[in-house]
MDAnalysis code that builds the backbone (N, CA, C; Angstrom):
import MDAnalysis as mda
import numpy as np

u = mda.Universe.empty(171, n_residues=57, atom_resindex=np.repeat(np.arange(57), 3), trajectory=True)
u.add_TopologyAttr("name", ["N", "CA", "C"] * 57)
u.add_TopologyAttr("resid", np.arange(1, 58))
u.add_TopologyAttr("resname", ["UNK", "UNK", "UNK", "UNK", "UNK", "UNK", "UNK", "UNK", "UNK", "UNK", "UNK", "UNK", "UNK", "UNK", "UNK", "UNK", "UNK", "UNK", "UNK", "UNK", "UNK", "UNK", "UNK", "UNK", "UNK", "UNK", "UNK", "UNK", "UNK", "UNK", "UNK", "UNK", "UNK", "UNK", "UNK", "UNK", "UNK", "UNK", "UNK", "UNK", "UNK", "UNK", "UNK", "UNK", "UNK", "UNK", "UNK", "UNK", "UNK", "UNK", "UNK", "UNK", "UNK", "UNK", "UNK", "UNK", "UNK"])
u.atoms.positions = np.array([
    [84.322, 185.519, 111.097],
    [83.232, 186.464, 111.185],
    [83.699, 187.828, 110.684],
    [82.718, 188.401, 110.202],
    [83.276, 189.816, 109.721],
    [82.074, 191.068, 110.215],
    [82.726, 191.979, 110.702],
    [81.840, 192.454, 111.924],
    [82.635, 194.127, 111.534],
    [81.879, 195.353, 111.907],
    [82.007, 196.347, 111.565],
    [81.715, 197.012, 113.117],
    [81.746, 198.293, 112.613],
    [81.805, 199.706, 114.414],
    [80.525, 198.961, 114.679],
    [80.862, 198.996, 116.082],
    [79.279, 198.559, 116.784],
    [78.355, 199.988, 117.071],
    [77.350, 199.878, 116.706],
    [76.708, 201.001, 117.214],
    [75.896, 200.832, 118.738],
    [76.729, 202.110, 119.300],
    [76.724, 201.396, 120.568],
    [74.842, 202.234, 120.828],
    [74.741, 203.326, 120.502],
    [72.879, 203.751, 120.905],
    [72.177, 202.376, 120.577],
    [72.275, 202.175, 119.543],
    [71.930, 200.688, 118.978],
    [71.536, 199.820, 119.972],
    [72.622, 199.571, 120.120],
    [72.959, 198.118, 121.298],
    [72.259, 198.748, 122.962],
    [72.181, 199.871, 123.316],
    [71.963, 200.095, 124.905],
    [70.224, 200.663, 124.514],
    [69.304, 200.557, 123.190],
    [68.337, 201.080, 123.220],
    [67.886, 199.405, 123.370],
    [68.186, 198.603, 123.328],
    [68.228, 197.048, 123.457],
    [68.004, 196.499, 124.100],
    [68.957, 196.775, 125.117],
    [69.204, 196.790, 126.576],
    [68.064, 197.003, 127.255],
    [67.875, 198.500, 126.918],
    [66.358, 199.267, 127.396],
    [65.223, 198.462, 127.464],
    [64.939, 197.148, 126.274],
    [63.844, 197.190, 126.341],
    [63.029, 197.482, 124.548],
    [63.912, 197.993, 123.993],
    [62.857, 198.652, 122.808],
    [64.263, 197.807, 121.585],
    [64.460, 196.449, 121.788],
    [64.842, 195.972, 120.360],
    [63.856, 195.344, 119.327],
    [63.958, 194.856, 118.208],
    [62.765, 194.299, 117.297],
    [62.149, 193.396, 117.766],
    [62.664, 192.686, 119.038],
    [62.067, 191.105, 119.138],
    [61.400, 191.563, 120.273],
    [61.547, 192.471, 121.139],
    [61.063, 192.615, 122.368],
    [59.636, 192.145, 122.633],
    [58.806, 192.795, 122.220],
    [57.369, 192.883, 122.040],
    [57.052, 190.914, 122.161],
    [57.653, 190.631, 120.933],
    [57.756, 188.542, 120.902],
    [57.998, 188.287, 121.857],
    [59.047, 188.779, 122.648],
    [59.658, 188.068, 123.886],
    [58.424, 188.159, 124.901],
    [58.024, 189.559, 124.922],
    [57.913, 189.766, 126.090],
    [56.086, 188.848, 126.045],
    [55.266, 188.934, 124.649],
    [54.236, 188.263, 124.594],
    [53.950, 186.414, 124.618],
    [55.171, 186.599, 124.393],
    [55.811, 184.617, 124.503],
    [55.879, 184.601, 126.100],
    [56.530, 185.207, 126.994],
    [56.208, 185.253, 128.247],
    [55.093, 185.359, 129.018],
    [54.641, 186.117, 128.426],
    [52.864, 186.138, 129.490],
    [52.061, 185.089, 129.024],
    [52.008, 184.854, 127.304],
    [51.386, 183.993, 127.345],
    [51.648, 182.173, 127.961],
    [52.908, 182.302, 127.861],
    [53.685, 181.238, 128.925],
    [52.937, 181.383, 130.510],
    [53.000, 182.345, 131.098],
    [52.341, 182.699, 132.127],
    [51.281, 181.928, 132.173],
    [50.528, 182.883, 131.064],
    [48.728, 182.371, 131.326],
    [48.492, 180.357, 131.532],
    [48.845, 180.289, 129.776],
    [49.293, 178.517, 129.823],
    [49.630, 177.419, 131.202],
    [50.417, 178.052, 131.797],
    [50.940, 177.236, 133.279],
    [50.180, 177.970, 134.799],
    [49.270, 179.020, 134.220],
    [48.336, 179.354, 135.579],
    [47.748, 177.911, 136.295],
    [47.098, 176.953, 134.932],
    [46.407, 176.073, 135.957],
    [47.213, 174.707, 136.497],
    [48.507, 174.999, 136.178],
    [49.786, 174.194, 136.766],
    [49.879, 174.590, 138.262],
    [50.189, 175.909, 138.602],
    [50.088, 176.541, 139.722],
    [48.838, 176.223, 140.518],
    [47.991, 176.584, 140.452],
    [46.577, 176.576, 141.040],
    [46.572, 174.892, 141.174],
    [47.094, 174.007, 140.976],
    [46.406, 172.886, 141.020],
    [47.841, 172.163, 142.152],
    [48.901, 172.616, 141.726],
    [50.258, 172.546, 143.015],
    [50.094, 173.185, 143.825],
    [49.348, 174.308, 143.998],
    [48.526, 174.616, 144.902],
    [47.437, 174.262, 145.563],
    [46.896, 173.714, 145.381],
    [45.628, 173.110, 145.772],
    [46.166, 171.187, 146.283],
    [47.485, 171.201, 145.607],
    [47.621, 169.469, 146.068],
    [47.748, 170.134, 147.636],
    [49.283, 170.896, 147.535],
    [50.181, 171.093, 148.830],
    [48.933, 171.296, 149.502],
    [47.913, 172.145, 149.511],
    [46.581, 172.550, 150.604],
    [46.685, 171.161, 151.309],
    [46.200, 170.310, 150.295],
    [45.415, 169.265, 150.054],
    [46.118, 168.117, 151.439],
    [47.543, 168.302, 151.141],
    [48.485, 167.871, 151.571],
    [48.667, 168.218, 153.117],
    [49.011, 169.732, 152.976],
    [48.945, 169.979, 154.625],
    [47.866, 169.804, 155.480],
    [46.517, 169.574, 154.826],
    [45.247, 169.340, 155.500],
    [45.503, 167.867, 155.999],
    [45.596, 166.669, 155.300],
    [46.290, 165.619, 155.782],
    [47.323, 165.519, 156.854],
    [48.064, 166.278, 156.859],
    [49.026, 166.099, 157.635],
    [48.356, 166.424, 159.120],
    [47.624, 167.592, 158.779],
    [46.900, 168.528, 160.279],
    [45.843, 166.880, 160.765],
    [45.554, 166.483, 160.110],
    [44.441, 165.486, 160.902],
    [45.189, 164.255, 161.293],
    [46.163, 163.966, 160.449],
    [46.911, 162.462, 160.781],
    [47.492, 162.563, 162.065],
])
């Protein structure tokens, strides 16, 4: 590998939050979010589903 001075503002504005990909990352995540909301809501609604069974058995 051949690699030169690291710029370190560079690298810790990165860190921060404000590199090129951020924005991707961070919109690949929510929309991940949204996508698996009705995953949640519905493992939710078994377990209900579930402890209601249990309360009557």
């Amino acid at each position: 590998y051949e690699h030169g001075p690291i710029n370190w503002e560079e690298f810790f504005d990165v860190i921060k939050g404000n590199g090129p990909c951020n924005a991707n990352r961070l919109k690949a995540r929510v929309d991940a979010d949204k996508n698996g909301a009705w995953v949640r809501e519905a493992a939710s609604a078994y377990a209900a589903k579930r402890a209601k069974e249990r309360l009557v058995a």
